[in-house]
MDAnalysis code that builds the backbone (N, CA, C; Angstrom):
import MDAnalysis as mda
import numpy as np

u = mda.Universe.empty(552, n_residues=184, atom_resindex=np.repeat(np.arange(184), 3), trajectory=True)
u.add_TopologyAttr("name", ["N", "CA", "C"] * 184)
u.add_TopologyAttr("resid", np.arange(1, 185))
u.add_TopologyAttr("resname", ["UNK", "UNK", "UNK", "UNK", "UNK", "UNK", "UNK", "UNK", "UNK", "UNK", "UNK", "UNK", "UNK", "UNK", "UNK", "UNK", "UNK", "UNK", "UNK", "UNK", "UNK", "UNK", "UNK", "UNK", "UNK", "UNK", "UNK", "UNK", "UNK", "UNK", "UNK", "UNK", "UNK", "UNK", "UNK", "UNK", "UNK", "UNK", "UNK", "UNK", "UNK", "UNK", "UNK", "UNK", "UNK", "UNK", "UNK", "UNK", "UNK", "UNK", "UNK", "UNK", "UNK", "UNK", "UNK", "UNK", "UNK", "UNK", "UNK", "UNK", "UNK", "UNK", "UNK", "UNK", "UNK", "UNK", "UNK", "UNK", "UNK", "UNK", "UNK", "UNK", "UNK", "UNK", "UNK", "UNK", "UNK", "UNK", "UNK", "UNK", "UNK", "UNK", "UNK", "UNK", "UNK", "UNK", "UNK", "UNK", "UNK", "UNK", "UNK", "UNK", "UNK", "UNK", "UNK", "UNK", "UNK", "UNK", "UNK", "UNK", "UNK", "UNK", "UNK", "UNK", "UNK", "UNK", "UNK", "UNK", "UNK", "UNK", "UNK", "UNK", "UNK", "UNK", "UNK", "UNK", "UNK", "UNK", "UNK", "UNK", "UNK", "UNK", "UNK", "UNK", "UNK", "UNK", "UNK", "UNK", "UNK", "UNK", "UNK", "UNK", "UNK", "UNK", "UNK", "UNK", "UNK", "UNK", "UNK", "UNK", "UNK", "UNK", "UNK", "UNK", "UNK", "UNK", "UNK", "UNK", "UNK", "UNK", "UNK", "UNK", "UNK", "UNK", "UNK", "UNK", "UNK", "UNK", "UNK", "UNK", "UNK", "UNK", "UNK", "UNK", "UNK", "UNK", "UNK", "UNK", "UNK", "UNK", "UNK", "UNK", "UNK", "UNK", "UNK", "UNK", "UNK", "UNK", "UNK", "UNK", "UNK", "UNK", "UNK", "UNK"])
u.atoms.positions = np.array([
    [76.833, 85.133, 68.293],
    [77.244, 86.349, 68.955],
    [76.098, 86.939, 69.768],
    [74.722, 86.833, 69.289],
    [73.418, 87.506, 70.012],
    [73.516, 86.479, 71.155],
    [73.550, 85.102, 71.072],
    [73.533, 84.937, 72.417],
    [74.421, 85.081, 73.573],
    [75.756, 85.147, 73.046],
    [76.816, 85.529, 73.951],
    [76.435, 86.986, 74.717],
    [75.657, 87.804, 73.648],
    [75.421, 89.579, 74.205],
    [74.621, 89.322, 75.440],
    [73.236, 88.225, 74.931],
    [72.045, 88.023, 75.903],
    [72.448, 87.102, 77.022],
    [73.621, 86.345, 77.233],
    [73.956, 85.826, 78.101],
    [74.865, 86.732, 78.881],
    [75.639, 87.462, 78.621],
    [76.253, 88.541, 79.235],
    [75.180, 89.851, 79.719],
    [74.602, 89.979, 79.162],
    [73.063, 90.468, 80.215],
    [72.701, 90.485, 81.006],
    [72.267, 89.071, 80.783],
    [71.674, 88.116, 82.103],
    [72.607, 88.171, 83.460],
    [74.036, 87.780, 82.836],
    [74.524, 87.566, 83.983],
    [75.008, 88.938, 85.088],
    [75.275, 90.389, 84.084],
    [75.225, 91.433, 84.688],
    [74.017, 91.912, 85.482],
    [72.615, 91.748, 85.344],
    [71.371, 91.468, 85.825],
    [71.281, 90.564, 86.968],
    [72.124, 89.758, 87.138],
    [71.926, 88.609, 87.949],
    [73.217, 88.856, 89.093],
    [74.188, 89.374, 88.768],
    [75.293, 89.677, 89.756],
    [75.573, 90.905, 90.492],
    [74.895, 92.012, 90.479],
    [73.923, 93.105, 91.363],
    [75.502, 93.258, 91.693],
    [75.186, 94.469, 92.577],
    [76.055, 95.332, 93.126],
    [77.160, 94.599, 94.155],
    [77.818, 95.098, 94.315],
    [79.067, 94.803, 95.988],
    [77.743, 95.388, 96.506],
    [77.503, 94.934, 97.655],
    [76.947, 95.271, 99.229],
    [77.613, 94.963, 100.447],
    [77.252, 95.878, 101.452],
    [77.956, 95.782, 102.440],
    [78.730, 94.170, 103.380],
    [79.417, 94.293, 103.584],
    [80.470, 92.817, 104.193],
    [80.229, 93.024, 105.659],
    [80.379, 92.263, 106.308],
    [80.923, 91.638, 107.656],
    [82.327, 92.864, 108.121],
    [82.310, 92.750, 109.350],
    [83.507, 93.728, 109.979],
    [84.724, 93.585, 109.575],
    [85.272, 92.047, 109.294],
    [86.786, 91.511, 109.197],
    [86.920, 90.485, 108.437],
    [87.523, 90.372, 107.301],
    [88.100, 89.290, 107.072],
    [88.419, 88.578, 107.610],
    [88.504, 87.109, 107.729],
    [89.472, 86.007, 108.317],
    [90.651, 86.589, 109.264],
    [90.704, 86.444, 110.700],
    [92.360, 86.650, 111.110],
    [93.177, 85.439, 110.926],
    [92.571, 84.232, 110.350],
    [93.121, 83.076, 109.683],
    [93.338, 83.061, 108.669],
    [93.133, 83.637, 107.420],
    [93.581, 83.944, 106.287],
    [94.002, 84.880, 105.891],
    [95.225, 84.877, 104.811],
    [95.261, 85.755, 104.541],
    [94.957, 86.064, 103.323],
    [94.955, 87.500, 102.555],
    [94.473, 87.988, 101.796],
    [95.254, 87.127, 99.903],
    [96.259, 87.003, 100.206],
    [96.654, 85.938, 98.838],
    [96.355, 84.428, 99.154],
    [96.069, 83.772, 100.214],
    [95.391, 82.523, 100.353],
    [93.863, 82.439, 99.926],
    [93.481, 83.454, 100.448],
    [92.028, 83.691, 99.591],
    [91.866, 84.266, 98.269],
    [92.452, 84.748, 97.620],
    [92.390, 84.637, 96.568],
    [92.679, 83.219, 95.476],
    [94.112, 82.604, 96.386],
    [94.146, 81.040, 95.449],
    [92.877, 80.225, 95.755],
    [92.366, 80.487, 97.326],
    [91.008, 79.531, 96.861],
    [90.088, 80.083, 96.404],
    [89.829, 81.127, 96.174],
    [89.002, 81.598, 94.917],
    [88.699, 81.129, 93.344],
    [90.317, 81.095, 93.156],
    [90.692, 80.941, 91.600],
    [89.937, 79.444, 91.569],
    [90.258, 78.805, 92.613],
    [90.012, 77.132, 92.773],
    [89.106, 76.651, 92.934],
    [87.689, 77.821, 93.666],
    [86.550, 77.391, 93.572],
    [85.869, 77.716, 92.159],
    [86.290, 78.562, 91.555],
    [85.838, 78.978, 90.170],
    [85.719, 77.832, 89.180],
    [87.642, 77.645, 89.186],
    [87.838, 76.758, 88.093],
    [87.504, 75.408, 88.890],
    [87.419, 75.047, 89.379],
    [86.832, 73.071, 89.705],
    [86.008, 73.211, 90.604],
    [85.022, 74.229, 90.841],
    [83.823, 73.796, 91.480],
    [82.875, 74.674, 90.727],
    [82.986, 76.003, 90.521],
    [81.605, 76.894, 89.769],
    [82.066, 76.807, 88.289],
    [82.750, 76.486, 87.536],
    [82.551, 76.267, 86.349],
    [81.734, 74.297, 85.866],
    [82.294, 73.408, 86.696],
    [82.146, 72.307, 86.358],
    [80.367, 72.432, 87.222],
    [80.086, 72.815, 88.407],
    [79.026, 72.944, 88.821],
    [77.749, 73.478, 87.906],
    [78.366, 74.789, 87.405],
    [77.389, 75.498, 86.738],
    [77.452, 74.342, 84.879],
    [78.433, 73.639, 84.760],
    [78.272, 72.935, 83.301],
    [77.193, 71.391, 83.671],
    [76.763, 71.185, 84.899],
    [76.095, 69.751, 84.777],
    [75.578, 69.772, 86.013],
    [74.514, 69.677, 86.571],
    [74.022, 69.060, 88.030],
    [74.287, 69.942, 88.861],
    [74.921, 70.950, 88.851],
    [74.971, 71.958, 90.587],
    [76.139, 71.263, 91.018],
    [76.403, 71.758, 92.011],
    [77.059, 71.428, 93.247],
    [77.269, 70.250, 93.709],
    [75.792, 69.646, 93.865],
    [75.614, 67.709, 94.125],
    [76.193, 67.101, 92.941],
    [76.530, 67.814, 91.784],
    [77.106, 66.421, 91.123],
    [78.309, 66.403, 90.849],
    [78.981, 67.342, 91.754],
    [80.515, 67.434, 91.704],
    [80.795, 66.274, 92.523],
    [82.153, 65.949, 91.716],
    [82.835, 64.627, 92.531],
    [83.038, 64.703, 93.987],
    [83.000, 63.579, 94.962],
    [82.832, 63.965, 96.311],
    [84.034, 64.604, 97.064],
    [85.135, 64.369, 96.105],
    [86.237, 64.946, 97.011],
    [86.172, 66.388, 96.856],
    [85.312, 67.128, 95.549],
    [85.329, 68.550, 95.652],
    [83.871, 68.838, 96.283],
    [83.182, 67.998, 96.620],
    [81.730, 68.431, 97.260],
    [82.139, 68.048, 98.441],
    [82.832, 67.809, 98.775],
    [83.094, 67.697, 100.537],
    [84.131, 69.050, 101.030],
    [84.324, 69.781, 99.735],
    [84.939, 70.989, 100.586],
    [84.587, 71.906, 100.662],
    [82.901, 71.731, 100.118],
    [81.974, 72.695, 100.267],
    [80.735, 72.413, 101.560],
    [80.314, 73.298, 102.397],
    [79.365, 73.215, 102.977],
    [78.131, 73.795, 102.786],
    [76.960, 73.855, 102.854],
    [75.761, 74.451, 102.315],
    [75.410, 75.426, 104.229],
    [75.347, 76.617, 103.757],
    [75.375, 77.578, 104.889],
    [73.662, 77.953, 104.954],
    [73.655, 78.180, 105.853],
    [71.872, 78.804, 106.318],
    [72.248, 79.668, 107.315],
    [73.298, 80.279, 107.595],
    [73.708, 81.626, 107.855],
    [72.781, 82.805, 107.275],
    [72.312, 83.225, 107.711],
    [70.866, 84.484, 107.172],
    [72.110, 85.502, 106.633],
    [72.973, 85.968, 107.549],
    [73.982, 87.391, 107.474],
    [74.719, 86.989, 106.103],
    [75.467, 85.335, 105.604],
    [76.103, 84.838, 104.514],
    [75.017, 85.069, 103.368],
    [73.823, 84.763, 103.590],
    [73.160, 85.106, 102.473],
    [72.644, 86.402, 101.854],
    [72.900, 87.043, 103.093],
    [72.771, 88.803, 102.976],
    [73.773, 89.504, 102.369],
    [74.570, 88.870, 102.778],
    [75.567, 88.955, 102.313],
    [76.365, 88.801, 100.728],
    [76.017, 87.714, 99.878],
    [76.336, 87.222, 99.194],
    [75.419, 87.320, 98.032],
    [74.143, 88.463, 98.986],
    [72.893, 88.480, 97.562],
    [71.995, 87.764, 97.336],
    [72.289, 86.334, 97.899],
    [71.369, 85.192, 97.284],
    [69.792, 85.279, 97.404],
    [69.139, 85.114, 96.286],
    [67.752, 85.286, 95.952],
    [67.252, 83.633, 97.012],
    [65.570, 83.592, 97.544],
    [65.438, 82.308, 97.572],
    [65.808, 81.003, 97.300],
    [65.642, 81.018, 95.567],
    [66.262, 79.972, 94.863],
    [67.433, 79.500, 94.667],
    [68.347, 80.588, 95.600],
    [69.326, 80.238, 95.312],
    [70.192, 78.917, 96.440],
    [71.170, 78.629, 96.121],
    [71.548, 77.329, 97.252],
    [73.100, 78.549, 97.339],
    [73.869, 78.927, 99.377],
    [74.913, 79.424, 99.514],
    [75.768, 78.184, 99.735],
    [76.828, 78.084, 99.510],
    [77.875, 77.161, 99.906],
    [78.884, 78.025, 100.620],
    [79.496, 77.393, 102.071],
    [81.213, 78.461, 102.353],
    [81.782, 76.931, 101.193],
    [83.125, 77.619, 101.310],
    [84.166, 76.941, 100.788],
    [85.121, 76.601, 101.952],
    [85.046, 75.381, 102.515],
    [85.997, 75.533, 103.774],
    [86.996, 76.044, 104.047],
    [88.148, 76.026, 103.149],
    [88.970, 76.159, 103.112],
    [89.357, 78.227, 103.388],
    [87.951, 78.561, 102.574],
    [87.752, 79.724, 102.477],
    [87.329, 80.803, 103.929],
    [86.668, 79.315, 104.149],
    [85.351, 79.791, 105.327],
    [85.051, 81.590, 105.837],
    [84.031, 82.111, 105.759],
    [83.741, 83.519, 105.749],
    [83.687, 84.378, 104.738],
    [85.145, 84.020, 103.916],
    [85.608, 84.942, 103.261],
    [85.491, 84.339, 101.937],
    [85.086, 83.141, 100.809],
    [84.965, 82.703, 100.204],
    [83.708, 81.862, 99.781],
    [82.554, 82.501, 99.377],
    [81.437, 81.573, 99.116],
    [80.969, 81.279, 97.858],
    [80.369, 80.144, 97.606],
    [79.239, 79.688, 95.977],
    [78.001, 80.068, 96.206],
    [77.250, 80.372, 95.233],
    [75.707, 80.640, 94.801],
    [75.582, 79.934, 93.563],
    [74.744, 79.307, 93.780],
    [74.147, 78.549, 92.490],
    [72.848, 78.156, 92.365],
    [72.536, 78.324, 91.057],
    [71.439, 77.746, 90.876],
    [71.158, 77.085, 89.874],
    [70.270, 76.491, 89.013],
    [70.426, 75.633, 87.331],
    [71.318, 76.778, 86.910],
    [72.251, 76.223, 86.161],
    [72.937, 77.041, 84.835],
    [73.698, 78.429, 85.213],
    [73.583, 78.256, 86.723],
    [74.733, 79.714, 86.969],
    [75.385, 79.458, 88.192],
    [76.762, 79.696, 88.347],
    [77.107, 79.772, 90.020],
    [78.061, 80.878, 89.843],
    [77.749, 81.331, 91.130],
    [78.944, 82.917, 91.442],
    [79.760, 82.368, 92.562],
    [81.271, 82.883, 92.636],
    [82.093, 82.697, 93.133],
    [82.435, 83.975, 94.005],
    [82.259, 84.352, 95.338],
    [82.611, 85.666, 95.702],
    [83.876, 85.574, 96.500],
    [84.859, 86.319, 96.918],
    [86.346, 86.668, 97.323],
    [85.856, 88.260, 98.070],
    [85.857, 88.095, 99.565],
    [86.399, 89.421, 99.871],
    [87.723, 89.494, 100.776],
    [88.405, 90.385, 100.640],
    [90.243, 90.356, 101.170],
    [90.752, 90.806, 100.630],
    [91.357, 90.210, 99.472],
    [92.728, 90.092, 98.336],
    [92.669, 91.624, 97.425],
    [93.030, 92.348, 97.109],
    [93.584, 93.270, 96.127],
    [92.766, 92.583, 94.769],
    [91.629, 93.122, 93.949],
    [90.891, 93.065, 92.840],
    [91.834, 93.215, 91.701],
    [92.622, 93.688, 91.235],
    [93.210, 93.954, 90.220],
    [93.818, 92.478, 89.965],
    [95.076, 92.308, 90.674],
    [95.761, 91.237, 90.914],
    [94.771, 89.968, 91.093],
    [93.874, 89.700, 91.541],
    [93.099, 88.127, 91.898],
    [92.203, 88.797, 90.505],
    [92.058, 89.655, 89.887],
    [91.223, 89.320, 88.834],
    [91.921, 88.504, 87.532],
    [93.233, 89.238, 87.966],
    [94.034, 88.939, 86.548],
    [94.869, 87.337, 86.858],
    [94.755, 86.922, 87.882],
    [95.095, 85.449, 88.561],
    [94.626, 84.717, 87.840],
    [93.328, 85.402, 88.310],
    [92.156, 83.957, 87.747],
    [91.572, 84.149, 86.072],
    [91.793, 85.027, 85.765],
    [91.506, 85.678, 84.001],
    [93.169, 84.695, 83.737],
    [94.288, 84.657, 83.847],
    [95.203, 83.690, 83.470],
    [94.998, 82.442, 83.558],
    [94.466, 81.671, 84.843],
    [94.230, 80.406, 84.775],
    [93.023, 80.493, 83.828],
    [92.261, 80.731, 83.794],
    [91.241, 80.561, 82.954],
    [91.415, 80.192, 81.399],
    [92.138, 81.350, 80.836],
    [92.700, 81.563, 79.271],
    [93.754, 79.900, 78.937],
    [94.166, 79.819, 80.192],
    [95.170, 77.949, 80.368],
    [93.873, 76.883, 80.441],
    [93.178, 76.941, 80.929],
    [91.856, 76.273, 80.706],
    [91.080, 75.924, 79.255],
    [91.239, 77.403, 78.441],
    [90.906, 77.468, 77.134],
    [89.802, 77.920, 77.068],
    [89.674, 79.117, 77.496],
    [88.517, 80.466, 77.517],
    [89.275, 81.392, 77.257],
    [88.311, 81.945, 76.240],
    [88.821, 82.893, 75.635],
    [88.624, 84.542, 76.002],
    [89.745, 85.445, 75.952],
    [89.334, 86.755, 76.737],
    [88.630, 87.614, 76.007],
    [87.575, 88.043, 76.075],
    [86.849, 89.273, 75.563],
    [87.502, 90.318, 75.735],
    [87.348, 91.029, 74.454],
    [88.149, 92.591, 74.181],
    [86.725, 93.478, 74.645],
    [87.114, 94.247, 75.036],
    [85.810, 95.499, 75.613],
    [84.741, 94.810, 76.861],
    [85.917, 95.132, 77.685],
    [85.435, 94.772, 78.921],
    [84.457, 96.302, 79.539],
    [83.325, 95.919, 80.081],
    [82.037, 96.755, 80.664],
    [83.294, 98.266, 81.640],
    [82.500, 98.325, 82.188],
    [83.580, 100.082, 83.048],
    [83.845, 99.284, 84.030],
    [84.520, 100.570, 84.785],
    [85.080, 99.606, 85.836],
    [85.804, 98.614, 85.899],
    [86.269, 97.801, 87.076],
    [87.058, 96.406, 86.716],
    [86.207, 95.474, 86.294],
    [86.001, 94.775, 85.374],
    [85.638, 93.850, 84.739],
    [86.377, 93.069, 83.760],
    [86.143, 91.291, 83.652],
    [86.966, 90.977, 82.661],
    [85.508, 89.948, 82.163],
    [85.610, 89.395, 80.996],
    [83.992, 88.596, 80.225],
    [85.235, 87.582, 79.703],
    [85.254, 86.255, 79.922],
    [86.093, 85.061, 79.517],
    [84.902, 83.859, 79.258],
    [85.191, 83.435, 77.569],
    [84.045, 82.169, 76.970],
    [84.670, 81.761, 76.201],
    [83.730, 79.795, 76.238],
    [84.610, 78.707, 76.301],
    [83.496, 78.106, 75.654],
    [83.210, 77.153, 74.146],
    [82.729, 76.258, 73.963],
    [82.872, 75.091, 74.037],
    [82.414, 74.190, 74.934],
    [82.954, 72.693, 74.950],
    [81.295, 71.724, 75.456],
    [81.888, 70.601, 74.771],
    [80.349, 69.672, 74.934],
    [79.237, 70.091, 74.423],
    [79.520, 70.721, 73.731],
    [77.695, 71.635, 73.109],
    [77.329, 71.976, 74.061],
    [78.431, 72.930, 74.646],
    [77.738, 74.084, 75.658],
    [78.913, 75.603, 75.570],
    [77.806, 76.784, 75.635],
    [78.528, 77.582, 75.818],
    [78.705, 78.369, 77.292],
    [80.153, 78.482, 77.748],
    [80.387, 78.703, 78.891],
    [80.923, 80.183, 79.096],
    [80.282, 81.045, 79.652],
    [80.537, 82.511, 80.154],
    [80.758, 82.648, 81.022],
    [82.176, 83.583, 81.225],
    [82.106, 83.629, 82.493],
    [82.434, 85.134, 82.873],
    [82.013, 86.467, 83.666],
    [82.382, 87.320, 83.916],
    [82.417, 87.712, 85.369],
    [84.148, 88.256, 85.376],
    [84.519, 88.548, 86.404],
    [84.419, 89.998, 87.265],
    [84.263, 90.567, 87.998],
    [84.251, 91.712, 88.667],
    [84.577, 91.977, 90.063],
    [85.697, 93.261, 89.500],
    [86.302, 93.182, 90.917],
    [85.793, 94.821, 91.502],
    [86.097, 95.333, 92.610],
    [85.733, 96.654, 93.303],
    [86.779, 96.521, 94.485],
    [87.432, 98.240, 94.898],
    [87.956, 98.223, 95.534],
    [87.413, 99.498, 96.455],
    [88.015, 99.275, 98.118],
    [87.031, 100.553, 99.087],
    [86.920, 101.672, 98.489],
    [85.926, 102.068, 98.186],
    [86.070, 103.801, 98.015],
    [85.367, 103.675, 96.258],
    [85.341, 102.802, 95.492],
    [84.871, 102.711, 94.308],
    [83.793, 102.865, 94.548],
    [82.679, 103.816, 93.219],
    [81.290, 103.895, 93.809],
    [80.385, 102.627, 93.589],
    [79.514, 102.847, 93.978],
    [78.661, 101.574, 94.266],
    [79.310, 100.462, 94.959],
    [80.766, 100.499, 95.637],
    [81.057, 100.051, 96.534],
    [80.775, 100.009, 98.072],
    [80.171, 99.039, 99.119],
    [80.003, 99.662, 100.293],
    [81.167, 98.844, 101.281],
    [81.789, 98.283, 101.089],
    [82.805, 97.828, 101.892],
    [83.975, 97.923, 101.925],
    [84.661, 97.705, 102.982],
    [85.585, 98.520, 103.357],
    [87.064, 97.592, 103.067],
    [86.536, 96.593, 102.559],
    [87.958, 95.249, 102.044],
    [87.027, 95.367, 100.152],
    [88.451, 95.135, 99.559],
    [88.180, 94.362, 97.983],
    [87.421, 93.735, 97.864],
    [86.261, 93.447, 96.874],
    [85.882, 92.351, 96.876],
    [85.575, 91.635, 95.388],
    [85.687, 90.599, 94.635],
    [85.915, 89.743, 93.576],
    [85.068, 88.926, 93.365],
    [84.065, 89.227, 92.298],
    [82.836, 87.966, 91.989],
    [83.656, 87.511, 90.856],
    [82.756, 85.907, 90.524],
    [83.463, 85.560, 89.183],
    [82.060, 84.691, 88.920],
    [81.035, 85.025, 88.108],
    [79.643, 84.457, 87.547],
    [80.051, 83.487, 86.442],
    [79.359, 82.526, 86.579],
    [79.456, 81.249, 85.537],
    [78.105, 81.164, 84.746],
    [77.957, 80.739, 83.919],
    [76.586, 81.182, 83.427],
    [76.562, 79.802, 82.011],
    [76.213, 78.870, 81.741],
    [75.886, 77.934, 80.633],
    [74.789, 77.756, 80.298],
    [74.992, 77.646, 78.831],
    [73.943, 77.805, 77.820],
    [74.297, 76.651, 76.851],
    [73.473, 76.158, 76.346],
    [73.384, 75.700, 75.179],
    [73.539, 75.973, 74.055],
    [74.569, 75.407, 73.113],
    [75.512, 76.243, 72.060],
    [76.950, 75.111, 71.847],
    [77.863, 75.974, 71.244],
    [78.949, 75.468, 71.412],
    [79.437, 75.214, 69.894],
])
């Protein structure tokens, strides 16, 4: 249980505030298309990413639908520290990116309605076989963990909508942090 607390720490420490977005969402997407590829980069690219090798050791048909961005504004965007590696998600493109680094990747969504794409992907997840944490942090938040392979897998979600404080943008926006540890 102490490490589940200290891994849920970390990862609130590590997933910082909403900061300001870009002018527009996608006029190519729309706001429930980005949310399903959200759910999709979570579950088969930042959970399996963050459980073994990053990004590069995802199978090629899901590493080819990622691109590695050097966009300065995407990384300003998205928070990423140095160390960190940004991916778009093509499918996503703009509006859907990865951050990863050893042992963590974040999944960000801006567009879609937070309530609804939180509780999307908190369902697929629980079908996955992660389990939901009771006493979720303020605000929208959901904390979903999974032991498998002698590893323990955390994952917490957070959503914000315009006008919420410590919000600065003017669309929803939906992280979902992956975080593995050793355990299980």
């Amino acid at each position: 249980m102490r490490r589940t607390v200290l891994a849920f720490a970390a990862m609130l420490a590590s997933a910082g505030p909403a900061i300001a977005q870009r002018e527009a969402i996608s006029p190519d997407l729309s706001p429930d298309a980005a949310a399903k590829i959200f759910q999709d980069a979570v579950v088969s690219m930042c959970v399996p990413a963050a459980s073994g090798g990053g990004v590069s050791a995802l199978p090629a048909g899901v590493r080819g639908r990622l691109r590695a961005s050097t966009d300065p504004e995407t990384r300003r965007q998205a928070g990423a520290g140095a160390d960190e590696t940004i991916w778009d998600v093509m499918d996503g493109k703009g509006v859907v990116t990865v951050r990863e680094k050893a042992g963590r990747c974040i999944v960000s969504v801006y567009g879609p309605a937070a309530g609804p794409t939180m509780l999307a992907l908190t369902g697929a997840m629980t079908s996955a076989g992660f389990e939901s944490l009771a006493g979720v942090g303020p605000g929208m938040e959901q904390r979903l963990t999974k032991n498998s392979g002698g590893k323990h897998i955390a994952v917490l979600i957070r959503g914000s909508e315009p006008g919420m404080p410590g919000h600065n943008s003017r669309f929803p926006v939906v992280t979902a942090t992956v975080m593995v540890s050793p355990g299980g």
